[in-house]
C-alpha positions in Angstrom: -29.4 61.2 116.5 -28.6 61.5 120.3 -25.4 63.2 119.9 -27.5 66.1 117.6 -30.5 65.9 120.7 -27.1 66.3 123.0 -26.0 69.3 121.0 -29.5 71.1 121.1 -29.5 70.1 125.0 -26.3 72.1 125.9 -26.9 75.0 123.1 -30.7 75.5 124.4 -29.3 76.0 127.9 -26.2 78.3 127.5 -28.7 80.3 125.8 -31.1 80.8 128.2 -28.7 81.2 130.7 -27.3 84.2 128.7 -30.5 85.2 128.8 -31.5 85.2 132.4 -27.9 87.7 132.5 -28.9 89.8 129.7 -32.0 90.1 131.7 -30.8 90.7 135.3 -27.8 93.8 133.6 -31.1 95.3 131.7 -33.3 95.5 134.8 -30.4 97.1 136.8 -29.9 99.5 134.3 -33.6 100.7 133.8 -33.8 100.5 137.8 -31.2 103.5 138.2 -32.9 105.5 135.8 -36.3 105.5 137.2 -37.6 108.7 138.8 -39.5 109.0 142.4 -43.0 109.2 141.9 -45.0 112.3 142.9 -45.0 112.0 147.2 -47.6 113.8 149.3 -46.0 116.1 151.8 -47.9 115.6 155.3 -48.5 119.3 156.9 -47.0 120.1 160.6 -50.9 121.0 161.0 -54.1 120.4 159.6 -55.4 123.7 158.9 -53.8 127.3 159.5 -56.4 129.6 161.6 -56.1 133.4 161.8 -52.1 134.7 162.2 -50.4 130.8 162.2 -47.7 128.7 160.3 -47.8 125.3 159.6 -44.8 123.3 158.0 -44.6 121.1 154.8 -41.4 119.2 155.3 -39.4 116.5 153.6 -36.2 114.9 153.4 -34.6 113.9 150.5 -33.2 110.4 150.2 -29.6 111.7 148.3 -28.7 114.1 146.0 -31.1 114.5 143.0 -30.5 116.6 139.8 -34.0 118.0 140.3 -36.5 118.5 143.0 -40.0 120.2 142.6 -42.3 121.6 145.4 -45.8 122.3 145.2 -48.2 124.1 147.5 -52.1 124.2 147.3 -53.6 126.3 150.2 -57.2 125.5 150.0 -59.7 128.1 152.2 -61.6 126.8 154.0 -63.5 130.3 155.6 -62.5 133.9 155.9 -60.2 136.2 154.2 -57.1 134.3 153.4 -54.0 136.4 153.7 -50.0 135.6 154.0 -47.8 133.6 152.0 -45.1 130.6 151.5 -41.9 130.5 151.6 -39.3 127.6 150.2 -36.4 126.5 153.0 -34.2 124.0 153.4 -31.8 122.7 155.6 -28.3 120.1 155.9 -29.5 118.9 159.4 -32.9 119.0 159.8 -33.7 121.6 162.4 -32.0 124.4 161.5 -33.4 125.9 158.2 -33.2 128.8 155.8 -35.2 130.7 153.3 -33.5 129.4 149.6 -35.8 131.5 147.7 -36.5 135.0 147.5 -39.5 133.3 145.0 -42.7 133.2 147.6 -46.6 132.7 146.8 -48.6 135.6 148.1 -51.9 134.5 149.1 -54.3 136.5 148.4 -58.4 135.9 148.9 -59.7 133.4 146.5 -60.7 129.5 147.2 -56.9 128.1 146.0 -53.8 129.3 146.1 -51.1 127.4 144.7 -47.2 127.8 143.8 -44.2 125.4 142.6 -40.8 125.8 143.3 -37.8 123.7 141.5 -34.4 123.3 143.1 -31.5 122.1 140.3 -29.4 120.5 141.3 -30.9 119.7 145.5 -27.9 120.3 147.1 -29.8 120.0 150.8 -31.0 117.3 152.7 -33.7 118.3 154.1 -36.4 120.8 153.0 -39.6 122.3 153.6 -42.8 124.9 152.8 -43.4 127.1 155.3 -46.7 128.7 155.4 -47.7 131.6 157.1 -51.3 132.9 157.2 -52.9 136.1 157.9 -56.2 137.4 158.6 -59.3 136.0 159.9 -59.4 132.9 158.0 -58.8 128.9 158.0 -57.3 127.3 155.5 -55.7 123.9 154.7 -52.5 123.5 153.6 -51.4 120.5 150.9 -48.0 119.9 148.9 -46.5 117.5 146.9 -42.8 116.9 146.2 -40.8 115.1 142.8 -37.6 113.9 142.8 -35.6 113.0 139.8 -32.2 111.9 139.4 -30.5 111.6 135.7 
């Protein structure tokens, strides 16, 4: 009777430490092939007023197979007028329009425009939004990342 309790003894326990590995190699797995979660973009300034630019900017943490940009310029009061561009940069500072792609804005409560970059071959991007006309509005964006 002891030797068989002995038996179950050591079988129970290299099986739950197989388990505790299986575990550990499936967590690490599903970890790298999580995506980001949707990320607010934080505006250079809080509303745009009359002829003025305000910058949404992020930096990518690597190189993802897909990033998506999204703009939501909400009026506040006036006649909206201008539009938003897509740029990115390797360092930072010194950036360039990547699409010829832009959101017009034309007069109504919410303007609004996505851009996706496959595969995100920059560091560093951002929405630049220029307004026109007698106006104040507030500009908003929102960035995914996802990595295969």
């Amino acid at each position: 009777m002891k030797v068989k309790a002995r038996f179950y003894k050591i079988f129970f326990t290299v099986q739950i430490q197989s388990m505790k590995k299986i575990l550990l190699i499936a967590s690490i797995i599903a970890a790298g092939f999580t995506a980001n979660a949707q990320q607010e973009i934080t505006p250079s300034k809080t509303a745009n007023t009359n002829v003025d630019t305000s910058y949404l900017t992020v930096k990518i943490p690597g190189y993802m197979d897909v990033v998506s940009f999204q703009l939501v310029q909400t009026r506040t009061s006036g006649t909206v007028g201008g539009y938003a561009v897509l740029q990115a940069s390797l360092d930072g500072v010194n950036y360039n329009d990547i699409s010829k792609d832009t959101c017009t804005f034309a007069n109504v409560p919410i303007n609004a425009k996505t851009w996706t970059v496959s595969p995100s071959p920059y560091s560093y991007y951002r929405v630049a939004s220029r307004t026109s006309g007698t106006q104040v509005s507030v500009p908003s964006g929102y960035y995914l990342s996802r990595k295969h």
